[in-house]
ZADO-1210 file (C-alpha; in nm, 4 decimals, padded with zeros to 6 digits):
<atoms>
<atom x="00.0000" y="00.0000" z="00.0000" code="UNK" pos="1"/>
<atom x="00.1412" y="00.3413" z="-00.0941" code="UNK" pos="2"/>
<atom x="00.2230" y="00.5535" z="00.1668" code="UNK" pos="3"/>
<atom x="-00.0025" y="00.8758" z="00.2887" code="UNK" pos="4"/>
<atom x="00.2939" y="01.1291" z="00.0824" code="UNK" pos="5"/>
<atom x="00.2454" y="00.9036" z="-00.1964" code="UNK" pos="6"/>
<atom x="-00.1033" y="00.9245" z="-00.2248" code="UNK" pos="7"/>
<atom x="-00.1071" y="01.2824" z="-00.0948" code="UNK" pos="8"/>
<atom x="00.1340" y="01.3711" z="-00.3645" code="UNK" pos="9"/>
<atom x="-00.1132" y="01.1474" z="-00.6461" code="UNK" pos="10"/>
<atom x="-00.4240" y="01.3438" z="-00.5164" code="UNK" pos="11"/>
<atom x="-00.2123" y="01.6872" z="-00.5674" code="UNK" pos="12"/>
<atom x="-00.1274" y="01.5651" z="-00.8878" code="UNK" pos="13"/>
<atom x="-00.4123" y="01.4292" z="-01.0136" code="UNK" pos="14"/>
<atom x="-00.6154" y="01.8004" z="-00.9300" code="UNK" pos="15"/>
<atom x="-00.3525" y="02.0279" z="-01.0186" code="UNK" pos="16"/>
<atom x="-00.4252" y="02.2501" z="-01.3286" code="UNK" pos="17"/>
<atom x="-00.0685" y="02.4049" z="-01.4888" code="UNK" pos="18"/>
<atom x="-00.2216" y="02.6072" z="-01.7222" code="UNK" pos="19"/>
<atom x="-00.3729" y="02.8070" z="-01.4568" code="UNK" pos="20"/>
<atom x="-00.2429" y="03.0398" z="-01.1594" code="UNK" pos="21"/>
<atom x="-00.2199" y="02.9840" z="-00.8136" code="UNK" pos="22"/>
<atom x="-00.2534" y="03.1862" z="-00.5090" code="UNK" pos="23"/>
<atom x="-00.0456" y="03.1611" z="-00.1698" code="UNK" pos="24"/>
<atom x="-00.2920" y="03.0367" z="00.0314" code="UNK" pos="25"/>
<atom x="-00.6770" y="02.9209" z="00.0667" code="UNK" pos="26"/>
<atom x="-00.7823" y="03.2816" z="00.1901" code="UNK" pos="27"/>
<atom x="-00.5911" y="03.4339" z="-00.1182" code="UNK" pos="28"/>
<atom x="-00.7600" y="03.1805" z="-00.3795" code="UNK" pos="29"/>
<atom x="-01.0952" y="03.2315" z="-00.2324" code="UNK" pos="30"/>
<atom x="-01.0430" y="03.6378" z="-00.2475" code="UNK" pos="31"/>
<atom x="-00.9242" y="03.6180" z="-00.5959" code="UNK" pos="32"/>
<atom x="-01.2862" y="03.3584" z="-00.6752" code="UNK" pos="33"/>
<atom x="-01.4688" y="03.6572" z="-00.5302" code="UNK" pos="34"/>
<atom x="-01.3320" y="03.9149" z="-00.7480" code="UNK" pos="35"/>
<atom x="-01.4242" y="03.6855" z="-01.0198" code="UNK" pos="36"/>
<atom x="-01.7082" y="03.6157" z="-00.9592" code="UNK" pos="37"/>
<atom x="-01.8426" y="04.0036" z="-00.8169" code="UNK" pos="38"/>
<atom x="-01.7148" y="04.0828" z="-01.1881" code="UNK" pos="39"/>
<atom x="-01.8833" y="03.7760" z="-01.3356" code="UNK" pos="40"/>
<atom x="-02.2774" y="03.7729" z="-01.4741" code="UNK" pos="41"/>
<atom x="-02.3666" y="03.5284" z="-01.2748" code="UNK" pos="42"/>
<atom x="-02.1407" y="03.5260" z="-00.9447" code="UNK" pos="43"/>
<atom x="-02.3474" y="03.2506" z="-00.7865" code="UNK" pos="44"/>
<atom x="-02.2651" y="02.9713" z="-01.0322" code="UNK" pos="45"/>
<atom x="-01.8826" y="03.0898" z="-01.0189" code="UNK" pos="46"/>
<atom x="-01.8830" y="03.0904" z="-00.6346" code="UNK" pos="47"/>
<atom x="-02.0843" y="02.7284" z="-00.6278" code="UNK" pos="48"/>
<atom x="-01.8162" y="02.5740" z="-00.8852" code="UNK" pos="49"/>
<atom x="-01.5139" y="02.7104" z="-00.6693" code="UNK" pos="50"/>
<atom x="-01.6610" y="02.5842" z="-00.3224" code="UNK" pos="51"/>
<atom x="-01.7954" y="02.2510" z="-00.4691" code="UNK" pos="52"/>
<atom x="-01.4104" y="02.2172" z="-00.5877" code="UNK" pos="53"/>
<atom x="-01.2665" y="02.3366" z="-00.2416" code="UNK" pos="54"/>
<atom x="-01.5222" y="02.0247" z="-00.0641" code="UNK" pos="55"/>
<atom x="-01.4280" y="01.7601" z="-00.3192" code="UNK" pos="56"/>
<atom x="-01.0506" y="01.8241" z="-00.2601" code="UNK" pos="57"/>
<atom x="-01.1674" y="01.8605" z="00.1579" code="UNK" pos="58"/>
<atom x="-01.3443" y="01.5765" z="00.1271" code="UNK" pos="59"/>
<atom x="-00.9786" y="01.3610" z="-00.0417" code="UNK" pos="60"/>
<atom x="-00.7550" y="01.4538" z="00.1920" code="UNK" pos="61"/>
<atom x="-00.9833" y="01.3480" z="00.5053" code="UNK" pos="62"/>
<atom x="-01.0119" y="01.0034" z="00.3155" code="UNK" pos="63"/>
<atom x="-00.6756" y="00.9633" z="00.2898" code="UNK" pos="64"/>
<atom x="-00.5614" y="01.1232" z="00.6480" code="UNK" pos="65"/>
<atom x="-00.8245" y="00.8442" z="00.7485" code="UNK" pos="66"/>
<atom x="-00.6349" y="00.5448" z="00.5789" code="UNK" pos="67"/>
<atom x="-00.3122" y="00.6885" z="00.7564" code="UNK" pos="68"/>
</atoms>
């Protein structure tokens, strides 16, 4: 069985998008979401898509912090 880094690392992998930026931390990426989406025509569906993405990820790492 792979070890937690290992499958931490897979899961990071496996999510991360290079063609797009990246912020410093959670509070900074979730700012930046909101200035998107204030400027966006339909904010709501932005916000929904970025949280939905923030609980799936959430959601991974307690799975695997479980199997630890």
């Amino acid at each position: 069985m792979p070890k937690t880094h290992e499958k931490l690392n897979e899961l990071a992998h496996s999510i991360y998008a290079p063609m797009f930026a990246e912020r410093e931390s959670l509070r900074e990426a979730f700012a930046y979401a909101q200035e998107v989406a204030k400027a966006s025509d339909n904010p709501a569906a932005v916000l929904t898509a970025v949280y939905v993405l923030s609980n799936t990820i959430a959601k991974h790492i307690e799975a695997i912090a479980r199997e630890a």
